[in-house]
LOKEFI-250372 format. One record per residue (C-alpha): residue number from 0; residue in one letter; x, y, z. Coordinates in steps of 0.25 Angstrom, whole numbers, plus 5000, padded with zeros to 4 digits. Layout:
REM LOKEFI-250372
{r NUM, "a", {X, Y, Z}}
...
This chain:
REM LOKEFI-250372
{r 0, "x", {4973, 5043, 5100}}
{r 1, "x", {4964, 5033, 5104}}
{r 2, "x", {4963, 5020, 5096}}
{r 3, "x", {4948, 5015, 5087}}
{r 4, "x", {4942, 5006, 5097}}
{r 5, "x", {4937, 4993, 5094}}
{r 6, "x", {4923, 4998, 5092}}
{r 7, "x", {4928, 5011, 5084}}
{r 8, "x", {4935, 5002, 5075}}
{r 9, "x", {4924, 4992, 5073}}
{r 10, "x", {4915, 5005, 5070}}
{r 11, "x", {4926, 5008, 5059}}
{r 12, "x", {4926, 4995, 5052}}
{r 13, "x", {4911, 4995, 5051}}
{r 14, "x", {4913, 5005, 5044}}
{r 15, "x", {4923, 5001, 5036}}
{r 16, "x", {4915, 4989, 5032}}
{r 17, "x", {4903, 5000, 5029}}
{r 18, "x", {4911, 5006, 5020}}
{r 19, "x", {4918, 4993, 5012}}
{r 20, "x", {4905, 4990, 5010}}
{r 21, "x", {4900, 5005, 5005}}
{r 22, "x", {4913, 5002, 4995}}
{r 23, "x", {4909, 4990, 4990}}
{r 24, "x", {4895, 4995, 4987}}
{r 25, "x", {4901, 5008, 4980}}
{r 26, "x", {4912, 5000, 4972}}
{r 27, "x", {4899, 4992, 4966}}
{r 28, "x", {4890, 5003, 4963}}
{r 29, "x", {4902, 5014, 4958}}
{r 30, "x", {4910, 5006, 4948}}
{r 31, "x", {4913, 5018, 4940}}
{r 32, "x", {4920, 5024, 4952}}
{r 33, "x", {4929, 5014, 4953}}
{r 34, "x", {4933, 5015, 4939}}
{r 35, "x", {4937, 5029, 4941}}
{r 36, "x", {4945, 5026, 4953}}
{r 37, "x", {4954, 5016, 4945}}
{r 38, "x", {4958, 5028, 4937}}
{r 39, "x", {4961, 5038, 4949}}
{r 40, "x", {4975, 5035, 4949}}
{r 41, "x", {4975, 5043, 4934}}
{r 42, "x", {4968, 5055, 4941}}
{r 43, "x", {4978, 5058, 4954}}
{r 44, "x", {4991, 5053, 4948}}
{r 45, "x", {4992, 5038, 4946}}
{r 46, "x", {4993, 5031, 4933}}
{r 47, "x", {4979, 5032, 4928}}
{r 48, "x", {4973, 5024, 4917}}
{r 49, "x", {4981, 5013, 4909}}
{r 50, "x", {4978, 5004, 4900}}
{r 51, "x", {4981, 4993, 4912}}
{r 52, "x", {4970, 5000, 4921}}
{r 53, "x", {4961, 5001, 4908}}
{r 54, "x", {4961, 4986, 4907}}
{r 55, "x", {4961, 4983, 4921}}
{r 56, "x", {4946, 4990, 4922}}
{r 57, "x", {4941, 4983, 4908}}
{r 58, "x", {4945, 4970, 4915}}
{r 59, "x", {4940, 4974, 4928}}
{r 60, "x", {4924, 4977, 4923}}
{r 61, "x", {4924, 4965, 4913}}
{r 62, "x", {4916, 4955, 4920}}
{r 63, "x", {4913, 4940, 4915}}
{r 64, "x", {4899, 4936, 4910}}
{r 65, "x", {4892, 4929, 4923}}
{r 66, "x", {4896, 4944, 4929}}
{r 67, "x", {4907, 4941, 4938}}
{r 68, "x", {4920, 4950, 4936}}
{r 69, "x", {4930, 4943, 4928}}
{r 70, "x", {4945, 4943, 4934}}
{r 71, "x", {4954, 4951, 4927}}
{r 72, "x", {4969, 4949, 4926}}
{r 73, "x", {4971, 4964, 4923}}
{r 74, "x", {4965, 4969, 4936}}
{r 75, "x", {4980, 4963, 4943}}
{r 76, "x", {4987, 4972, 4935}}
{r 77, "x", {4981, 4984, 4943}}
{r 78, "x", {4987, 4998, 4944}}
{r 79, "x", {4992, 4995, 4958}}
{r 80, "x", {5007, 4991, 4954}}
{r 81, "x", {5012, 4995, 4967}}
{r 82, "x", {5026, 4988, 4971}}
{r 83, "x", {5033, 4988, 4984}}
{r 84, "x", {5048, 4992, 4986}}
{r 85, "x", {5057, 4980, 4988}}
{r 86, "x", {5064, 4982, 4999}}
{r 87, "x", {5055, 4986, 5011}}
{r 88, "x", {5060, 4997, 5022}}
{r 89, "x", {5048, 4998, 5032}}
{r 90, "x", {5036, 4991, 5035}}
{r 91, "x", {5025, 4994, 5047}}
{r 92, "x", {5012, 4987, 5049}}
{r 93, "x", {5013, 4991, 5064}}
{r 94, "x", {5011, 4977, 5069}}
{r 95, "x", {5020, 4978, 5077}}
{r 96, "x", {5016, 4993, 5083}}
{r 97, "x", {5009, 4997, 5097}}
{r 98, "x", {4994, 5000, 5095}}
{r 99, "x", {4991, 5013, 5098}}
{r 100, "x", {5006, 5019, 5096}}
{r 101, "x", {5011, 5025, 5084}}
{r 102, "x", {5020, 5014, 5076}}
{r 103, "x", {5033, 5015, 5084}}
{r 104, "x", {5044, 5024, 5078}}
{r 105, "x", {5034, 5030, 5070}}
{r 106, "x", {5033, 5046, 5072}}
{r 107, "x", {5019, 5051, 5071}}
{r 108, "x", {5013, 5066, 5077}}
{r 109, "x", {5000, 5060, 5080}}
{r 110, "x", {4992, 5049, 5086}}
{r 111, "x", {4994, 5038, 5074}}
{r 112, "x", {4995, 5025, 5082}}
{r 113, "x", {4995, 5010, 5077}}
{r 114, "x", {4980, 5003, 5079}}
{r 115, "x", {4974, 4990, 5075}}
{r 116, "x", {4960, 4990, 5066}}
{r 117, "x", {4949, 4979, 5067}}
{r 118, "x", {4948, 4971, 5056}}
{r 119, "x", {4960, 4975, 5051}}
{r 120, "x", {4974, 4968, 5050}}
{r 121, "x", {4986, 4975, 5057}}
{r 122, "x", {4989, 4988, 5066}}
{r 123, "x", {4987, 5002, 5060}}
{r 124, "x", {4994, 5015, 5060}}
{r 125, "x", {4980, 5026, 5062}}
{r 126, "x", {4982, 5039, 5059}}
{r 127, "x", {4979, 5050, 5067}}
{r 128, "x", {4975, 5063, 5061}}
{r 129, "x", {4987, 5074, 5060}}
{r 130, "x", {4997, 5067, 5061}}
{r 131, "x", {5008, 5062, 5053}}
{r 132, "x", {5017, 5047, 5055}}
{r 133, "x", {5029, 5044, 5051}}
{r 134, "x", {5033, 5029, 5050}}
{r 135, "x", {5045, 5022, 5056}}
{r 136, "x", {5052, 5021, 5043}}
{r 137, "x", {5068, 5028, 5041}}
{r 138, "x", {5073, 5020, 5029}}
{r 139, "x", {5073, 5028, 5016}}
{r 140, "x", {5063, 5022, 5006}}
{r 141, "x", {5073, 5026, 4992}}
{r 142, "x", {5068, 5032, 4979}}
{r 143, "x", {5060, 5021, 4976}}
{r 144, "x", {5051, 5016, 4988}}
{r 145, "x", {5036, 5010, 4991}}
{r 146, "x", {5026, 5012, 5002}}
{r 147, "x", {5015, 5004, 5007}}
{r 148, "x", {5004, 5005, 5017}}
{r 149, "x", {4989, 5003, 5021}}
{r 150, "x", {4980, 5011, 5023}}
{r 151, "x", {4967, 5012, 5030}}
{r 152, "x", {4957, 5026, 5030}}
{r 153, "x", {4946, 5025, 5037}}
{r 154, "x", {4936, 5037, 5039}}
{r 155, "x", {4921, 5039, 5042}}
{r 156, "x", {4920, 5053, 5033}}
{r 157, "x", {4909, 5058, 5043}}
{r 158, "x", {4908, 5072, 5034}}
{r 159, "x", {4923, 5077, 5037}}
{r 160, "x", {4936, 5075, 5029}}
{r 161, "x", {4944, 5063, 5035}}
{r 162, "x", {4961, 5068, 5036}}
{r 163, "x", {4969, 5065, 5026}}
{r 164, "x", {4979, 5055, 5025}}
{r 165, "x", {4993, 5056, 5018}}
{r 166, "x", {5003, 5047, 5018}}
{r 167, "x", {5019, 5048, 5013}}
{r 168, "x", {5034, 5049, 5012}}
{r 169, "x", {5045, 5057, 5017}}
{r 170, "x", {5059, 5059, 5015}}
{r 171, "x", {5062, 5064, 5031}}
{r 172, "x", {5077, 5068, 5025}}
{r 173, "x", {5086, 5074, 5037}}
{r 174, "x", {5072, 5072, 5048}}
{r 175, "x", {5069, 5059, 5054}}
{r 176, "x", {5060, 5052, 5048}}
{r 177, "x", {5051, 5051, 5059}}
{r 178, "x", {5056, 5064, 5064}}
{r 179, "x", {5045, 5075, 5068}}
{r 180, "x", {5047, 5086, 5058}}
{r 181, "x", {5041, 5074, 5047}}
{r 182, "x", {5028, 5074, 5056}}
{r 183, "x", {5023, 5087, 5054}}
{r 184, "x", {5028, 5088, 5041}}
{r 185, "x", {5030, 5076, 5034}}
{r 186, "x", {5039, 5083, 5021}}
{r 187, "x", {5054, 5078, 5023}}
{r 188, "x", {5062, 5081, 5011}}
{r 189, "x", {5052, 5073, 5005}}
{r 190, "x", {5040, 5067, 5005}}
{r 191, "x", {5024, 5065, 4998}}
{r 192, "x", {5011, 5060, 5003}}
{r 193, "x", {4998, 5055, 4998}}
{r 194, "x", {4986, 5061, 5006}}
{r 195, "x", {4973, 5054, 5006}}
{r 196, "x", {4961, 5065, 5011}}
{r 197, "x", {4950, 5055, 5012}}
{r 198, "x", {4935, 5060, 5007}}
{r 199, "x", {4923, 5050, 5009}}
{r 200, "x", {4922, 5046, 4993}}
{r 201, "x", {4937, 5046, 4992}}
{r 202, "x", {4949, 5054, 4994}}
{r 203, "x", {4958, 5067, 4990}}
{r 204, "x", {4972, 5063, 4987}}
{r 205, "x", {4985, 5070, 4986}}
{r 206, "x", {5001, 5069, 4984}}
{r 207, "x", {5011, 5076, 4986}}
{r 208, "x", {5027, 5075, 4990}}
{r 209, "x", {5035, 5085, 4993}}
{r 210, "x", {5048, 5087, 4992}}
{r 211, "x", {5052, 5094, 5008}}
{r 212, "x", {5041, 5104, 5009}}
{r 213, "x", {5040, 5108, 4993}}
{r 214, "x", {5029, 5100, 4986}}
{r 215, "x", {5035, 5091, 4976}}
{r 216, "x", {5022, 5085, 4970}}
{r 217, "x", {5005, 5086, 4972}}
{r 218, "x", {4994, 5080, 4966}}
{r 219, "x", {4983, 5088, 4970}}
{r 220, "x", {4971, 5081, 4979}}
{r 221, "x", {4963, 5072, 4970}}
{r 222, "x", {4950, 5065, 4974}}
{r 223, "x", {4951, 5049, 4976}}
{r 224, "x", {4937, 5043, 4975}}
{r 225, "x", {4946, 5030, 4975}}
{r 226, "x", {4951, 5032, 4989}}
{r 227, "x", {4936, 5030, 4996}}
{r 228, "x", {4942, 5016, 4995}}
{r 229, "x", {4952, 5019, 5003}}
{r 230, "x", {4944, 5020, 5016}}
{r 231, "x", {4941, 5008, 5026}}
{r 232, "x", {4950, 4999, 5020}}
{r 233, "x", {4966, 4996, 5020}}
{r 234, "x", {4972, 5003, 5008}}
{r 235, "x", {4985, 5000, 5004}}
{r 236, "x", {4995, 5013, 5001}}
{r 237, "x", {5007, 5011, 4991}}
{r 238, "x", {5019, 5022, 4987}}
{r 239, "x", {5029, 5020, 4978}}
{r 240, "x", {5041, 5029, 4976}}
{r 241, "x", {5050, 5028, 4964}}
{r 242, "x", {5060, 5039, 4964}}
{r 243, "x", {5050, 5052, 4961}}
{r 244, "x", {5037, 5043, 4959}}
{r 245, "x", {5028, 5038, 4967}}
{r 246, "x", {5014, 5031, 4968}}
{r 247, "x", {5004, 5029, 4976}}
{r 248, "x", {4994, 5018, 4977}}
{r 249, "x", {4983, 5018, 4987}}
{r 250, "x", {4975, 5004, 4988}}
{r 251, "x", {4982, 4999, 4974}}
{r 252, "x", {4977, 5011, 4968}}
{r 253, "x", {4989, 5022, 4964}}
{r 254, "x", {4985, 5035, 4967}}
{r 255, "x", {4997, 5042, 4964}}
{r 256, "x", {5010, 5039, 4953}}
{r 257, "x", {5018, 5052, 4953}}
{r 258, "x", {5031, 5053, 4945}}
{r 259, "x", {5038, 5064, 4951}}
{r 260, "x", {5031, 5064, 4964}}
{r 261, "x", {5043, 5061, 4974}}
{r 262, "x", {5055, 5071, 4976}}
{r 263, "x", {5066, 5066, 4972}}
{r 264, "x", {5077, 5069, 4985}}
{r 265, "x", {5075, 5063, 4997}}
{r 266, "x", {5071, 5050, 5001}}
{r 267, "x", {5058, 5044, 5009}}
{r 268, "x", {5058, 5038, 5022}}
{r 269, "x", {5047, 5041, 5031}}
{r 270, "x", {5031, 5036, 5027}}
{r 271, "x", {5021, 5045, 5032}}
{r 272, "x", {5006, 5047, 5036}}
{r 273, "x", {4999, 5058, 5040}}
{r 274, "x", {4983, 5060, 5044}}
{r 275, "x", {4978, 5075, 5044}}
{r 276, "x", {4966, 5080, 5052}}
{r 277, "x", {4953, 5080, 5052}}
{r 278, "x", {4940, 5082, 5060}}
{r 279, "x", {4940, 5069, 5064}}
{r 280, "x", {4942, 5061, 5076}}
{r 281, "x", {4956, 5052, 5076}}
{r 282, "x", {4946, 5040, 5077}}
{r 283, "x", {4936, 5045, 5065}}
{r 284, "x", {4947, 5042, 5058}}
{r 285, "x", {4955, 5030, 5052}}
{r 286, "x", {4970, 5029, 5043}}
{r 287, "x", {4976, 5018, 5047}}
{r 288, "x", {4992, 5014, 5041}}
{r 289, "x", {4999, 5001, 5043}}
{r 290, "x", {5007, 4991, 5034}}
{r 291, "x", {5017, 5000, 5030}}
{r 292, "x", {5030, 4998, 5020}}
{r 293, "x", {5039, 5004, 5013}}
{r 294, "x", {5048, 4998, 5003}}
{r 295, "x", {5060, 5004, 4994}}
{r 296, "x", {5063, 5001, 4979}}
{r 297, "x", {5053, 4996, 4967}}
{r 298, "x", {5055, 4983, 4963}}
{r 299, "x", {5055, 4979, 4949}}
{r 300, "x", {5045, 4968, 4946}}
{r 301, "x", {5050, 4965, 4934}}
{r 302, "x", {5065, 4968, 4936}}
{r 303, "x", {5066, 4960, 4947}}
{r 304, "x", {5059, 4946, 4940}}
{r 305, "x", {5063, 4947, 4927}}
{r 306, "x", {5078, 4953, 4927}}
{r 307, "x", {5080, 4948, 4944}}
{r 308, "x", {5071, 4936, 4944}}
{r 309, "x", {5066, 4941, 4956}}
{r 310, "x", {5056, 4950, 4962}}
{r 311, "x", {5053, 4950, 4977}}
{r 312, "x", {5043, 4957, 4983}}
{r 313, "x", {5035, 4962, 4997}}
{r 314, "x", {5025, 4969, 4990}}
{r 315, "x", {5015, 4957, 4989}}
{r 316, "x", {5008, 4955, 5004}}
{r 317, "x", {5000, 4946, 5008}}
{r 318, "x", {4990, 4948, 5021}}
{r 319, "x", {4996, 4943, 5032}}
{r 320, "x", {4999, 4928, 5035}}
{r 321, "x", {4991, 4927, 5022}}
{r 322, "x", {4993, 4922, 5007}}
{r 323, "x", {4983, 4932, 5003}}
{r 324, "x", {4989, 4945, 4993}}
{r 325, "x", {4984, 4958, 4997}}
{r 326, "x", {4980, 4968, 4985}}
{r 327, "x", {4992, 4976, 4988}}
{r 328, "x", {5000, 4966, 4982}}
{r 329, "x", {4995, 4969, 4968}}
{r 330, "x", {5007, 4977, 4963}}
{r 331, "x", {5016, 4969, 4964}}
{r 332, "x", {5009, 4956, 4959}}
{r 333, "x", {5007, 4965, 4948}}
{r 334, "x", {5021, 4968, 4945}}
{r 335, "x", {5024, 4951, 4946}}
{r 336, "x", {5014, 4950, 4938}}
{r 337, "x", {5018, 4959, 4926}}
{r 338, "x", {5031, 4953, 4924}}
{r 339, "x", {5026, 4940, 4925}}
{r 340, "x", {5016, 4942, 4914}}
{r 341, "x", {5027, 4950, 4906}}
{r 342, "x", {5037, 4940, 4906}}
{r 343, "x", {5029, 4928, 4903}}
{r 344, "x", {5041, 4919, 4904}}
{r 345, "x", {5045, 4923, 4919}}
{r 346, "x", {5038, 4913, 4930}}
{r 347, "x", {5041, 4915, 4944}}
{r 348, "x", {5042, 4910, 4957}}
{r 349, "x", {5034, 4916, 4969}}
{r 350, "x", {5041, 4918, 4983}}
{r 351, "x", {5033, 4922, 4998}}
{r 352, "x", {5041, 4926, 5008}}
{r 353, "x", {5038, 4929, 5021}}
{r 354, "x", {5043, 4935, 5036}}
{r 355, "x", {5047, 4927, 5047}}
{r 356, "x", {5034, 4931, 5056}}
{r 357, "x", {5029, 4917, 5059}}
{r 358, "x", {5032, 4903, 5056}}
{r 359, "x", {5042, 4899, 5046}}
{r 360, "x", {5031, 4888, 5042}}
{r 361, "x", {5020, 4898, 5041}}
{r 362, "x", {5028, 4908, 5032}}
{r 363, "x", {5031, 4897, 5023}}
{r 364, "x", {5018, 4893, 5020}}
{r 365, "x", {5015, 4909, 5019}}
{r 366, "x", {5025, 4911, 5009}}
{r 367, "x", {5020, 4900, 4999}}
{r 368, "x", {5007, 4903, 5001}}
{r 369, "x", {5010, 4918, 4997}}
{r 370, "x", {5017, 4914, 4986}}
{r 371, "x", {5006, 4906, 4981}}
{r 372, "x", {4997, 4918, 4983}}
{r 373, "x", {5007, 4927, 4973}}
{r 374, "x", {5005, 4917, 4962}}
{r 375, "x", {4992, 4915, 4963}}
{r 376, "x", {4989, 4930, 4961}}
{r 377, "x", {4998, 4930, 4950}}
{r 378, "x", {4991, 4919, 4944}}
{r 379, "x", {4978, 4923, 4946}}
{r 380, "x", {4977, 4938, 4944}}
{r 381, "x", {4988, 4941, 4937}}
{r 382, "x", {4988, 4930, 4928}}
{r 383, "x", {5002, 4924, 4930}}
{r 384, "x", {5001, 4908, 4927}}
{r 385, "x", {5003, 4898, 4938}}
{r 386, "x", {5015, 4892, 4931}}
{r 387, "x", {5023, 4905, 4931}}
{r 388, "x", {5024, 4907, 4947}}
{r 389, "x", {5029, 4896, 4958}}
{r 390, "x", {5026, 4899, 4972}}
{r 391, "x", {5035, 4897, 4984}}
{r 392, "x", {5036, 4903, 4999}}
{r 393, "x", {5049, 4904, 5006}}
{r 394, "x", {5041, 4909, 5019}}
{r 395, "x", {5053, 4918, 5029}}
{r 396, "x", {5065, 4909, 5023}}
{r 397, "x", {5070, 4918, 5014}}
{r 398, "x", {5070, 4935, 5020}}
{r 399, "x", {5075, 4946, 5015}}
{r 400, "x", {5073, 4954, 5027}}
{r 401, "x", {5073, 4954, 5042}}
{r 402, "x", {5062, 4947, 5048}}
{r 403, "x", {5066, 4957, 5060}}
{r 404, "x", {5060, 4967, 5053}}
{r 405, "x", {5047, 4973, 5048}}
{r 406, "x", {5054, 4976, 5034}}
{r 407, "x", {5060, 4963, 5033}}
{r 408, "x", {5049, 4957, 5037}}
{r 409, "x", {5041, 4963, 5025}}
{r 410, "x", {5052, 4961, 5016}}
{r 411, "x", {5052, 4946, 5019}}
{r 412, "x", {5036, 4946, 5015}}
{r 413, "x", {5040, 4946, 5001}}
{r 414, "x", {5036, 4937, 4988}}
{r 415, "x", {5045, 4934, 4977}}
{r 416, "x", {5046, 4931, 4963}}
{r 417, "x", {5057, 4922, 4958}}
{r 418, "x", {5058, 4922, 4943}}
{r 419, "x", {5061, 4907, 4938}}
């Protein structure tokens, strides 16, 4: 396969920045539209309307009397209540991967291979059309489990249907979980996936999981007018298994909360991605993957600070070498947030943490000022007062993995609450 040239990819994000700008012209003039895709959830299996989401909206559109959009405290306590596993198993950004080679120990029957994107942080696993990978990973995830990783779509829709994208777990059982047989076939003893068949004004969704080759649960295609969003930009994917449940959020949204949608026997080890076929060229067409991880367990938020004391998490990130919060963090500084407001009593102490990458002095400095950064988004969109939370950093002084490894790595960039 050959790799976008420096010309093909400054041709692709032109027309990325055509088409953010297309959005935010569409976002102004179709209001309505965005109102029904908050409730979309309800119509292909999330939670649908609450009272919360209800409240969200009404504070959302209330606006102040110069005409500038009043902040709203109800708009943190969002329907994304995503919160990573808290022992991490596998991480991959591919930093570390040979552009132009598919990610070592990585099994794959196609020409997938790892490339870098102008204007954009990190290296990238593209796609190519039919073929399926499987990651690296052999740990087993357990009954309950989380995964997370970015995604980035990008088509030009000239008149014909772009593949589709799906996206899931496996149970390999006696096979290797890298082994062939899962390539053309990615079953297992179990397994589901979500698929994404993208559409110019949106997308057709569908999930299913199986239990070996008997279908265990569908929900039949249903149109997404949320997912034109989804195109030319980064969109961060989140699964959560607990026991027969699993969810689904697709750029904070949840797409899918099924209670009995996971077969009970067996137990996952193997992420998957497969691109199908389509008239176009390899190079007409863009589905980018990196900043893998998987996690095992759900941590108890509240358990954890008000019967524990304690409650350490990797789940809030930060861009790189930055103070700076990225939306995906959202979850969980919800879940802080909600036991903080419910225990009016309970004040806390804030922790960063970081790897051993660079200097110790650096990390330090890092760890405080990200701490900081916690407490300042508690107090300001959540509403926690100042004089609840203290702040300090303990930069790489303090692991609780292997600074050797990617995981423990990961599991280092952590931040903690201390109950005092």
């Amino acid at each position: 396969m050959t790799l976008p040239s420096t010309s093909n990819a400054q041709s692709l994000f032109k027309k990325i920045k055509d088409r953010a700008t297309q959005a935010a012209t569409g976002k102004i003039l179709d209001k309505t539209d965005k109102a029904v895709g908050k409730h979309l959830d309800k119509a292909i299996g999330g939670t649908g309307t609450t009272q919360e989401t209800i409240q969200e909206e009404a504070s959302n559109e209330k606006e102040s009397a110069d005409g500038h959009q009043e902040p709203s405290s109800v708009k943190a306590f969002s329907k994304y209540d995503f919160v990573p596993g808290d022992s991490v198993l596998y991480v991959n950004d591919f930093s570390n991967e040979a552009l132009g080679e598919l990610p070592r120990n990585w099994n794959s029957n196609g020409s997938s291979v790892i490339v870098k994107l102008d204007g954009m942080d990190g290296q990238w696993l593209r796609m190519a059309q039919r073929t399926v990978a499987l990651t690296d990973n052999k740990k087993m995830l357990g009954s309950d489990f989380t995964v997370e990783f970015d995604l980035f779509l990008q088509f030009d829709f000239k008149g014909w249907l772009p593949p589709s994208v799906r996206f899931g777990l496996l149970a390999s059982g006696q096979e290797d979980p890298t082994g062939n047989p899962l390539l053309s076939d990615p079953k297992g003893d179990k397994s589901f996936y979500m698929e994404v068949s993208p559409l110019s004004d949106g997308a057709n969704l569908v999930l299913e999981t199986y239990k070996k080759y008997t279908r265990h649960f569908n929900s039949p295609p249903q149109r997404s007018t949320l997912a034109k969003n989804w195109y030319s930009t980064v969109v961060h994917v989140s699964m959560q298994g607990q026991k027969e449940r699993l969810r689904i959020w697709m750029d904070q949204e949840k797409i899918y909360d099924v209670p009995k949608a996971i077969p009970i026997d067996g137990i996952f080890n193997q992420l998957f991605f497969q691109l199908s076929s389509s008239p176009y060229q390899n190079d007409q067409v863009g589905v980018y993957i990196s900043n893998i991880k998987i996690a095992k367990g759900l941590p108890d938020t509240r358990h954890k600070l008000i019967e524990e004391g304690k409650f350490s998490t990797t789940g809030i990130l930060f861009d790189t070498g930055s103070a700076n919060i990225k939306a995906s963090s959202s979850g969980v500084l919800k879940s802080i947030a909600t036991v903080l407001t419910e225990n009016q009593d309970m004040n806390v102490q804030i922790i960063g943490h970081t790897d051993a990458v660079g200097e110790e002095q650096a990390n330090q400095q890092l760890s405080e000022l990200r701490a900081k950064a916690v407490k300042e988004k508690l107090q300001n969109t959540y509403g926690i007062t100042a004089n609840r939370l203290e702040a300090l950093g303990k930069g790489e002084s303090a692991p609780m993995g292997d600074n050797k490894t990617k995981e423990g790595m990961a599991q280092n960039r952590r931040v903690e609450f201390i109950r005092l």
